[in-house]
BASENU-714685 format. One record per residue: x, y, z of N, C-alpha, C in turn; residue number from 1; chain. Coordinates in pm, whole numbers, plus 32768, in hexadecimal, padded with zeros to 4 digits. Layout:
BEGIN
X / Y / Z / X / Y / Z / X / Y / Z / NUM / A
...
This chain:
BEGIN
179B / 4AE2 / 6A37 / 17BC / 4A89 / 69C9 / 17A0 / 49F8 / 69ED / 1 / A
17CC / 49D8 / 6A6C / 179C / 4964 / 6A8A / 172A / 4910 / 6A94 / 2 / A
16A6 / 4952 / 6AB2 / 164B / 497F / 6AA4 / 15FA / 4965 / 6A08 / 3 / A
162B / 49C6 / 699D / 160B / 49B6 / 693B / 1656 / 48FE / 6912 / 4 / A
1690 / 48BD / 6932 / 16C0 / 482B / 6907 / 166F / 47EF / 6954 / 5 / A
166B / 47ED / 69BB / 15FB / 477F / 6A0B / 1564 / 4798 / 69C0 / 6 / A
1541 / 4813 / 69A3 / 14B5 / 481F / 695A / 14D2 / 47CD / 68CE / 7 / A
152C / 47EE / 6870 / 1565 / 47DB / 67C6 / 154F / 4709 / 67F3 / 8 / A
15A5 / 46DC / 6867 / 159B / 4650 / 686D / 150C / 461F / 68A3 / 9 / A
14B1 / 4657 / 68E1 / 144F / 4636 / 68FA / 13D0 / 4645 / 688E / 10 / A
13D5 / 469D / 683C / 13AB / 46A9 / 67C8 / 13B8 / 463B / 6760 / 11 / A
143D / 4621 / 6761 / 1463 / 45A5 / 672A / 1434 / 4515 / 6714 / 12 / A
1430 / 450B / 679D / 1427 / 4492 / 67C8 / 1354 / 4487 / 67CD / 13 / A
1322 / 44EA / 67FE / 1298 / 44FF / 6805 / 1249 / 44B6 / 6745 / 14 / A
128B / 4522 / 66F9 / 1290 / 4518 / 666B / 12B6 / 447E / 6642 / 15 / A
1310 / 4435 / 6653 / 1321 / 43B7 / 664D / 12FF / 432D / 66B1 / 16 / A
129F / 437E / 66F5 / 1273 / 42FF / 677D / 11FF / 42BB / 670E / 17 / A
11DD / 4224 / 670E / 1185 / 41EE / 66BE / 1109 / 4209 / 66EA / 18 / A
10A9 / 41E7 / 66A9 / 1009 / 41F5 / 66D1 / 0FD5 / 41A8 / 66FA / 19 / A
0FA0 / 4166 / 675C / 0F6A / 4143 / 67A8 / 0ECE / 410E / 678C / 20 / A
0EDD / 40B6 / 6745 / 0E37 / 40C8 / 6704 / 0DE0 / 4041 / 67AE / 21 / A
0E65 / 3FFE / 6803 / 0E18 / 3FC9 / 6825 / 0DD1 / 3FE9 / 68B7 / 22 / A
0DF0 / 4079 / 68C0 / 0DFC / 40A9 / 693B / 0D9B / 4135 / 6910 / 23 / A
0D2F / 413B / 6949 / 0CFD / 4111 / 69B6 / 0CC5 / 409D / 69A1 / 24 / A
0C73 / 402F / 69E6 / 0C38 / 3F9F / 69C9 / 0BEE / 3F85 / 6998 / 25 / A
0B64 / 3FFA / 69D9 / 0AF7 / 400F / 69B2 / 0ADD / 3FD5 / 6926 / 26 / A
0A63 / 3FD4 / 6917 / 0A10 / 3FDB / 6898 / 0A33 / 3F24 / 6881 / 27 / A
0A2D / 3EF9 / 67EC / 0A13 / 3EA5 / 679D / 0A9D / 3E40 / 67A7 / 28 / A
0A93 / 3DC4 / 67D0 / 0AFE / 3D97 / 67B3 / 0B0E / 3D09 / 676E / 29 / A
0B3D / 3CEB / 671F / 0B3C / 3C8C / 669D / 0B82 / 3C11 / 66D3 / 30 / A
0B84 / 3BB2 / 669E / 0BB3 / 3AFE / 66BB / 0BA6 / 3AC9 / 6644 / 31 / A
0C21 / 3A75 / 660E / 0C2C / 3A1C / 65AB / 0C27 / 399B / 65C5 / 32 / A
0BE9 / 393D / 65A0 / 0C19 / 38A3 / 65C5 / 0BEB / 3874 / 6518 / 33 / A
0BDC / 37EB / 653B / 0BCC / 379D / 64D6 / 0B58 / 372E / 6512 / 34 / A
0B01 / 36ED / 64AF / 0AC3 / 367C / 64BC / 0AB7 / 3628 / 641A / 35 / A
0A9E / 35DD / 645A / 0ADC / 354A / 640A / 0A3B / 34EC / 63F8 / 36 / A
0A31 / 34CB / 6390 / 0987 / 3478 / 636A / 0997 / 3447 / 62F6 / 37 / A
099F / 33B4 / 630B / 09A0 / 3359 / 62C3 / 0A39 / 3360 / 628B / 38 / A
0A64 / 3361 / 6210 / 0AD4 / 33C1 / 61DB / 0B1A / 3457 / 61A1 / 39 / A
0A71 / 349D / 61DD / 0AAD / 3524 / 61BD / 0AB8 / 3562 / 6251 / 40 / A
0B25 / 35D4 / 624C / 0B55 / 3636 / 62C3 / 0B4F / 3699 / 627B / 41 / A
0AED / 36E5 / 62CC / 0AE7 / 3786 / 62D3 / 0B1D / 37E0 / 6339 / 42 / A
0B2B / 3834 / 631C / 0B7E / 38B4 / 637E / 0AD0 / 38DC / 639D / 43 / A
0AFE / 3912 / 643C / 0A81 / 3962 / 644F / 0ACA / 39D4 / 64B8 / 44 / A
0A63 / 3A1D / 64AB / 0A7B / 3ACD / 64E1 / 0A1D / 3AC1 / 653E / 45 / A
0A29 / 3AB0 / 65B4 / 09BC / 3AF4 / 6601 / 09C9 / 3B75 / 6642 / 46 / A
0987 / 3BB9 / 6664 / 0990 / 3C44 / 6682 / 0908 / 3C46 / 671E / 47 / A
094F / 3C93 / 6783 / 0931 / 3CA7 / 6819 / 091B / 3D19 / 6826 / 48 / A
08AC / 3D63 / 6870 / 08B0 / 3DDB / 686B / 0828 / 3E08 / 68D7 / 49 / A
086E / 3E25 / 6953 / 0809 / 3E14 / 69C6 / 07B2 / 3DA9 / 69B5 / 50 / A
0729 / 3D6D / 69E9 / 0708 / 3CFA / 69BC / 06D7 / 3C91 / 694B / 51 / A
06F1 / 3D1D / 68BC / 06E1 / 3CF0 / 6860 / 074A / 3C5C / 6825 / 52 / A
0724 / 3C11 / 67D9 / 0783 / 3BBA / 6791 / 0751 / 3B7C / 671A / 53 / A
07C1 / 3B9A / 66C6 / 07BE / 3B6C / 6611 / 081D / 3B25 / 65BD / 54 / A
0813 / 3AEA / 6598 / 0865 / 3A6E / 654B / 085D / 3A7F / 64B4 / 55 / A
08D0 / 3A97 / 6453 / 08E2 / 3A78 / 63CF / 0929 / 3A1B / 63AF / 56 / A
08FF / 39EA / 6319 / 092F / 3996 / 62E6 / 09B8 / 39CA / 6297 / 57 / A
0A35 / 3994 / 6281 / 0A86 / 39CD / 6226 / 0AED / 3995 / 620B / 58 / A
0B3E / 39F7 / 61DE / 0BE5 / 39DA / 61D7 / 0C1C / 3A0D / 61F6 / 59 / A
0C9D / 3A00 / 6224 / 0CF2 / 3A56 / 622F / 0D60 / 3A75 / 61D7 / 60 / A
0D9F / 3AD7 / 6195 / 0DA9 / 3AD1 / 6121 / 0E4E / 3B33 / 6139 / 61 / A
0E67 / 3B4D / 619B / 0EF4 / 3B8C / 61CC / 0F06 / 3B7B / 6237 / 62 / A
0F6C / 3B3E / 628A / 0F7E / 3B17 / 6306 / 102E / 3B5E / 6302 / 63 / A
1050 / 3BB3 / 630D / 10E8 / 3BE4 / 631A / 10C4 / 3C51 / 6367 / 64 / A
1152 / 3CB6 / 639B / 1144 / 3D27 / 63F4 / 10F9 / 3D83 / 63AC / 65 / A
10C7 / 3DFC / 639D / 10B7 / 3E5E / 6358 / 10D5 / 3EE2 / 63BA / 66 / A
10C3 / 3EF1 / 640A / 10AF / 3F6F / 646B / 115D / 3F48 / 64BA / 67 / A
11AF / 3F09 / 648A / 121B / 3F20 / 64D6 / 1258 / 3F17 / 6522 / 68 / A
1209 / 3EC3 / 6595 / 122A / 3EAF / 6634 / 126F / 3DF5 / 6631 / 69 / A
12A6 / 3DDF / 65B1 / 12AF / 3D44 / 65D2 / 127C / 3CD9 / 65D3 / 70 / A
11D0 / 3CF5 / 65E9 / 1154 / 3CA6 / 65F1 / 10E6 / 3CAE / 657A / 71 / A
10E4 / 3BF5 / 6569 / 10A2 / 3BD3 / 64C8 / 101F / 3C16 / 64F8 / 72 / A
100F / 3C65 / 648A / 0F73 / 3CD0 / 647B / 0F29 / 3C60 / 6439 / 73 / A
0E95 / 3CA2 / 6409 / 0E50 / 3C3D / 639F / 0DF1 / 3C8A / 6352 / 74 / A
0DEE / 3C86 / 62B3 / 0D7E / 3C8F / 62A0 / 0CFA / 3C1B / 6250 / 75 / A
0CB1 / 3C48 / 62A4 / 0C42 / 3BDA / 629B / 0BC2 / 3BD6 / 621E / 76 / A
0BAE / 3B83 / 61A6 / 0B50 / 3B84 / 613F / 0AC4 / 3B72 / 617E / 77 / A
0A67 / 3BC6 / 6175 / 09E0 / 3B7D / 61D1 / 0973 / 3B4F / 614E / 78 / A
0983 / 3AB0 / 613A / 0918 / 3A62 / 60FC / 0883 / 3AAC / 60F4 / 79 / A
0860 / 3AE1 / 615F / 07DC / 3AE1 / 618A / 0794 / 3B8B / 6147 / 80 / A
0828 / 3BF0 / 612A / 0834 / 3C3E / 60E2 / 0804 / 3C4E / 6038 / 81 / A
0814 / 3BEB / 603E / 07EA / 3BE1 / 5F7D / 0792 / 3C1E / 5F36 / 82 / A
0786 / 3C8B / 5F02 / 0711 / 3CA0 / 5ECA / 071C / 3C79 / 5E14 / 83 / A
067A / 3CD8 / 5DFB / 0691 / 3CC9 / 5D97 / 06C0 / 3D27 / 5D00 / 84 / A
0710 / 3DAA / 5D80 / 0790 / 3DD4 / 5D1E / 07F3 / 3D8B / 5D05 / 85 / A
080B / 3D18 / 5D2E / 0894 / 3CE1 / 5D3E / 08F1 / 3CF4 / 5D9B / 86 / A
08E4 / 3D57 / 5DFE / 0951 / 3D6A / 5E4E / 0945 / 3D25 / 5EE9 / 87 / A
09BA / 3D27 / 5EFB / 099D / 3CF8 / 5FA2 / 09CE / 3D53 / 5FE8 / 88 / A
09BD / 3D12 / 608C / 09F0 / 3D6D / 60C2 / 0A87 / 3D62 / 612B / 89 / A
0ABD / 3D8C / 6118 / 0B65 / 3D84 / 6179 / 0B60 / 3DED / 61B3 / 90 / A
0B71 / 3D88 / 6232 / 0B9B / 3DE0 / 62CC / 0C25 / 3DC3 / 62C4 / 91 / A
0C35 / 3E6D / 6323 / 0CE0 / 3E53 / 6319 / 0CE0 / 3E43 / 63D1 / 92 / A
0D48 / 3DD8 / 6407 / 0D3C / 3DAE / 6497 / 0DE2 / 3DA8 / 64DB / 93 / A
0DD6 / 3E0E / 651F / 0E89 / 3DF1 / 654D / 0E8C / 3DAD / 65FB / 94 / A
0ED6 / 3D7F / 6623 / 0ED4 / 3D40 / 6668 / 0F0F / 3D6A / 66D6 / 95 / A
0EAC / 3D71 / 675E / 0EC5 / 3D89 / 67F2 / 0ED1 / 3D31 / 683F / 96 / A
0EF4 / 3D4B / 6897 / 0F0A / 3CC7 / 6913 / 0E64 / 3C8B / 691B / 97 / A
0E45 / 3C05 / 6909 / 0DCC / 3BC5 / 68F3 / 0D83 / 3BDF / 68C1 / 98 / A
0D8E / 3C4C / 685D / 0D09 / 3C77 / 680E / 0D3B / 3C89 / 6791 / 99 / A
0CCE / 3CAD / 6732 / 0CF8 / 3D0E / 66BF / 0CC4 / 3D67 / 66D7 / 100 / A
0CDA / 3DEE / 6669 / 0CBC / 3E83 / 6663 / 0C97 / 3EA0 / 65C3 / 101 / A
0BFA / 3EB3 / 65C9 / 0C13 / 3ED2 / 6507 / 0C3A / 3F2E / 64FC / 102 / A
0CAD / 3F7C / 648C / 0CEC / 3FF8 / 647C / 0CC3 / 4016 / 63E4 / 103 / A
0C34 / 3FC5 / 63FD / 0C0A / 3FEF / 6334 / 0BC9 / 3F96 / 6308 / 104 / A
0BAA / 3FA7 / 6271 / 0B70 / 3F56 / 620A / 0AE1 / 3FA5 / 61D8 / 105 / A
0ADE / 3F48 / 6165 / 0A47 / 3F67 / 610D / 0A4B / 3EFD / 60BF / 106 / A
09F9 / 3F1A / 606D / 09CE / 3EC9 / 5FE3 / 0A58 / 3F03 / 5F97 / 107 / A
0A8C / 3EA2 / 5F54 / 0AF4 / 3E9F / 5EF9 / 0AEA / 3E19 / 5E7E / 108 / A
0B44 / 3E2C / 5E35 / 0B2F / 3D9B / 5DA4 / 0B9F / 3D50 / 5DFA / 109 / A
0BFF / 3D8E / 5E40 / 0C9D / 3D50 / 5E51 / 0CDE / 3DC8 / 5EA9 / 110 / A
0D39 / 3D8D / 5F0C / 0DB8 / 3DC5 / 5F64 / 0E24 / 3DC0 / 5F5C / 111 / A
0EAD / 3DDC / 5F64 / 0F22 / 3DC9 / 5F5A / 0F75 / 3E1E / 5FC0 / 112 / A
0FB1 / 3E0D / 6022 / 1017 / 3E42 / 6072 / 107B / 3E69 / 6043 / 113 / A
10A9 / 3EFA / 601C / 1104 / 3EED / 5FE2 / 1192 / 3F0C / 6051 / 114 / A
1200 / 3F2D / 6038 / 12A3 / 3F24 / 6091 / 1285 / 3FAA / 60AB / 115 / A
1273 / 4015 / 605F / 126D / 40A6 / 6086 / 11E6 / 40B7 / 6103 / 116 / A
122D / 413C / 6164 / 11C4 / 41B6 / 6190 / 1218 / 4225 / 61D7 / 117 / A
11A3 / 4266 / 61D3 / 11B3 / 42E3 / 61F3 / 124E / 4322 / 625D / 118 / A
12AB / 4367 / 626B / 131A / 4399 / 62B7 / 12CC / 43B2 / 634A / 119 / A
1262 / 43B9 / 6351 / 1248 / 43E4 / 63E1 / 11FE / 4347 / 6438 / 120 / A
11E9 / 4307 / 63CD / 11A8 / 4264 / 643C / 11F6 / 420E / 63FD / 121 / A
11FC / 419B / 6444 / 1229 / 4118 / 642C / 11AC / 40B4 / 63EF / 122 / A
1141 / 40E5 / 63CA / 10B2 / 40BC / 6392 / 10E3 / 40A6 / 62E1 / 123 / A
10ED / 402C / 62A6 / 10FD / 400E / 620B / 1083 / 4042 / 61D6 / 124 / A
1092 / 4061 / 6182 / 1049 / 4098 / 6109 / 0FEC / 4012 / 60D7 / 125 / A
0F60 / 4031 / 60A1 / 0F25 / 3FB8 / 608C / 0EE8 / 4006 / 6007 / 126 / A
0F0B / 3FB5 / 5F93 / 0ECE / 3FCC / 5F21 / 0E3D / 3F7D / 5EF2 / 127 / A
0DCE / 3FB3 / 5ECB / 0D66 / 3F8C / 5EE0 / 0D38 / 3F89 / 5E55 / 128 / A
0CDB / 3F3E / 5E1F / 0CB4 / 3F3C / 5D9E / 0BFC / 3F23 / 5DA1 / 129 / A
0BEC / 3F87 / 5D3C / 0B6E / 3F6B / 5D1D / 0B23 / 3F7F / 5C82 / 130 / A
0AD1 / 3F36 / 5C7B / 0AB2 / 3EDD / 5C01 / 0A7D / 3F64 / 5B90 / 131 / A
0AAD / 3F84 / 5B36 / 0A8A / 3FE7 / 5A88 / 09DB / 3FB3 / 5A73 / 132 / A
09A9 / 3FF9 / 5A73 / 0931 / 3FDF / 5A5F / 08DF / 4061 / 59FF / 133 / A
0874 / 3FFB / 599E / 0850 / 4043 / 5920 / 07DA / 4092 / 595F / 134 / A
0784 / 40EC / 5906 / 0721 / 4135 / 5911 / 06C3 / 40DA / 597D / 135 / A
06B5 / 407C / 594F / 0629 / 4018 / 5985 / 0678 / 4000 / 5A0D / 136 / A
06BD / 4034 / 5A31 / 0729 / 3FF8 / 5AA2 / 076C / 3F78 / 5AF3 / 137 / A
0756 / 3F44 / 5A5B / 07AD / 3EBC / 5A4C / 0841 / 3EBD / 5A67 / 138 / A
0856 / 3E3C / 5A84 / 08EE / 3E3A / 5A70 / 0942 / 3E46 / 5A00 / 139 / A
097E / 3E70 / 599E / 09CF / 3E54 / 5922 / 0A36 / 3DD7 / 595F / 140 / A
0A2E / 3DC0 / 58BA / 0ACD / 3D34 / 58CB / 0ADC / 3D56 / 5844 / 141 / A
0B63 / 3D2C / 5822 / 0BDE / 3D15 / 579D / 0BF8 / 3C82 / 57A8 / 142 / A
0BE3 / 3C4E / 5764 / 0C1B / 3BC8 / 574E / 0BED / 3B69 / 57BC / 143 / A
0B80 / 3B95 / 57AC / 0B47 / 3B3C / 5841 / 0B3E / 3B3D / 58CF / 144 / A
0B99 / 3BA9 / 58F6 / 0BCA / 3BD5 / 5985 / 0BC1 / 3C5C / 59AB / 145 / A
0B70 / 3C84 / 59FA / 0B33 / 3CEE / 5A47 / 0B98 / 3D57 / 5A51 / 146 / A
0B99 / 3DAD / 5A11 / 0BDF / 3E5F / 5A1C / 0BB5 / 3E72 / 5A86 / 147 / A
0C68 / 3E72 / 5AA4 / 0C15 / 3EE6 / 5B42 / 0C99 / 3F75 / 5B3F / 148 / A
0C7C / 3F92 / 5BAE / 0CAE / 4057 / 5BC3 / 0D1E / 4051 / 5C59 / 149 / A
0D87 / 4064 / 5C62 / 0DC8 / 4071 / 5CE6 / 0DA2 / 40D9 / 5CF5 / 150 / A
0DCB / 40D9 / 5DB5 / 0DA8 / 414F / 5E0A / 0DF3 / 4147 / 5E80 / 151 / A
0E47 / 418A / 5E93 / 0E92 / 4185 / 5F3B / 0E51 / 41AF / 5FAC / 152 / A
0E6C / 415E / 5FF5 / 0E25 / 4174 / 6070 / 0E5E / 4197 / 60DD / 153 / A
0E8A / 41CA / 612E / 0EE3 / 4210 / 6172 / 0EB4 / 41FA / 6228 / 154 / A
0EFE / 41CD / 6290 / 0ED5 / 4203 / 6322 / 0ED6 / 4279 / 634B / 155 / A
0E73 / 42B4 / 6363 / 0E44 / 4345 / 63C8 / 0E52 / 4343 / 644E / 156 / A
0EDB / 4364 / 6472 / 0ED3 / 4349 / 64F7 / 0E8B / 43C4 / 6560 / 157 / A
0E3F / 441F / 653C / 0DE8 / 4440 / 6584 / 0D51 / 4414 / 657C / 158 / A
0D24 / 43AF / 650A / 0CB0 / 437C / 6539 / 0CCB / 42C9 / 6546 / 159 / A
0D68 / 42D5 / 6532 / 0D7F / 4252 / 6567 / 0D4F / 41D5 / 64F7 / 160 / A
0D33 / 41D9 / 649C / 0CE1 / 41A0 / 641E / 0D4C / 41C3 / 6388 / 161 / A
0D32 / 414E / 6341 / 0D74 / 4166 / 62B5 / 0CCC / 41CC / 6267 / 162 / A
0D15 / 421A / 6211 / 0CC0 / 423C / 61D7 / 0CFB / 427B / 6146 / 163 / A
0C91 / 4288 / 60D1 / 0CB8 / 42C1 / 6057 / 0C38 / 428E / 6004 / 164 / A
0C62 / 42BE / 5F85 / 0BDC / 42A3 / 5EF8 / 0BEE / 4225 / 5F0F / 165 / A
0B58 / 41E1 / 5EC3 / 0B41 / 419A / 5EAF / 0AF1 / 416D / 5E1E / 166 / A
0AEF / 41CC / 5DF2 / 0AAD / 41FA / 5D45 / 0A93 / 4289 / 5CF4 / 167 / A
């Protein structure tokens, strides 16, 4: 019997240990700063990745926890993304000791973090929107302002990534 409780609490605790997105190191690792010209400041993303290196232009457009550990996450608007569906693109970036970690993104119209997720992670729920579009695969609008479609987006903690629809 004893036996069966040390397994029942280790089970437990296994099932509720957080995910680890920043471990192992490897691979791609992200940096936010800012620069400043003339009177405009932009957010920029650069991204490291063995001796590669890349720089976006953007915003940052959520700076609070999301994944739970205490530490302001971010997600980042990339300028340089723009096409000419209208959408951009948001990376989702949680934050490790000196780095970031993208745990997501695509082309979306709009993001929103919402308070809810899932009983098994401490990962918030990110509601994602994307733009109603007609035959010709335009955007629709009502009254002047772009219809769009929610979609939840959820953390997978076995591929470690938010994922869900996107249209």
């Amino acid at each position: 019997m004893k036996y069966f409780f040390v397994l029942a609490l280790f089970a437990t605790a296994a099932r509720a240990a957080p995910v680890d997105v920043c471990y192992p190191t490897e691979g791609p690792k992200h940096f936010l700063s800012q620069w400043t010209e003339d009177s405009r400041t932009i957010d920029l993303l650069s991204r490291v990745e063995d001796e590669k290196f890349s720089i976006e232009e953007g915003e940052i457009v959520y700076n609070e926890d999301f994944n739970g550990d205490g530490v302001k996450d971010f997600i980042f608007l990339s300028y340089s993304s723009a096409g000419s569906s209208g959408d951009f693109t948001y990376g989702f970036f949680v934050q490790c000791q000196g780095f970031l970690r993208n745990v997501g993104g695509d082309y979306f119209a709009d993001v929103k973090v919402l308070d809810s997720h899932p009983e098994n992670t401490p990962y918030k729920d990110i509601q994602i929107y994307s733009y109603n579009r007609d035959k010709q695969d335009q955007i629709m609008h009502r009254d002047g302002k772009p219809l769009t479609t929610p979609h939840l987006w959820r953390f997978n903690s076995e591929t470690k990534l938010y994922e869900g629809e996107s249209r």
